[in-house]
C-alpha positions, 0 to 999 in steps of 0.5 A: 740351905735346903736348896744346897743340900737338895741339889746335893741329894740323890734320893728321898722319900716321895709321900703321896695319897692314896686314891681310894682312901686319901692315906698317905702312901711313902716310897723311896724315889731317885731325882735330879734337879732341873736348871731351876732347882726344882726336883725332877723324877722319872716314873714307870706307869706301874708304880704305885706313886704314880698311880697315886699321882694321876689322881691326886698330884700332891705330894711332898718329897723329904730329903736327910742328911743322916749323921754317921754318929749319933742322933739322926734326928740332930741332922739337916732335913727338908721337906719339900711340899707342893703338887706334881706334874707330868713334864713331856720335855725330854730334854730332862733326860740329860740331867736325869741322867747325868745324875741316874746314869743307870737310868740311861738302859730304861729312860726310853721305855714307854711307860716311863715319864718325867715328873717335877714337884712345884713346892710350895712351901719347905718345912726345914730342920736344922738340927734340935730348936732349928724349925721353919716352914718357909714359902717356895719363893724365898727357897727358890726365888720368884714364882715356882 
């Protein structure tokens, strides 16, 4: 379920450390996913989760299915724990794009860079008494 509902995701909340003070710092950040299923981000230089990422690269990316009715708590989330890294590979800005067509009139800019979360571990919630924290492996198979 949390790799379904990932890949059907375009945003979330991108929590990540401040460098100064090791407190959390959270932003709203577009993603698509790689041929893996691994969330990739586009990133300018100048903003503040990636400058907190070029010191420290842990980070967890939260992902919710808010119902339209009622509790938002009762709805499906996941957060994706892991470490970020820089990812040269251009060949993302396909899928980048096809997800961010937006992204298309600023991908080229200089201070702009593709990053991918390796999680390793997902705490899910399914809705009221549905918790698990499971490892990377057993959401994506293999070796993330």
């Amino acid at each position: 379920m949390a790799k379904e509902a990932l890949a059907r995701a375009r945003t979330g909340s991108l929590a990540t450390l401040e460098p100064q003070s090791g407190a959390p710092y959270v932003s709203l950040v577009n993603f698509a996913c790689d041929e893996k299923g691994l969330p990739i981000f586009l990133f300018s230089k100048l903003a503040r989760h990636t400058k907190c990422l070029l010191v420290d690269p842990r980070a967890s990316l939260l992902i919710a299915e808010v119902p339209t009715t009622g509790d938002a708590l009762t709805g499906f989330r996941a957060t994706f724990i892991g470490r970020m890294s820089e990812q040269p590979d251009k060949a993302l800005t396909h899928l980048y794009c096809q997800r961010h067509p937006e992204a298309a009139g600023y991908v080229d800019f200089g201070d702009f860079s593709f990053w991918r979360l390796a999680p390793e571990s997902i705490h899910v919630v399914g809705g009221f008494g549905r918790i698990e924290t499971l490892p990377a492996a057993a959401v994506f198979g293999g070796t993330v």
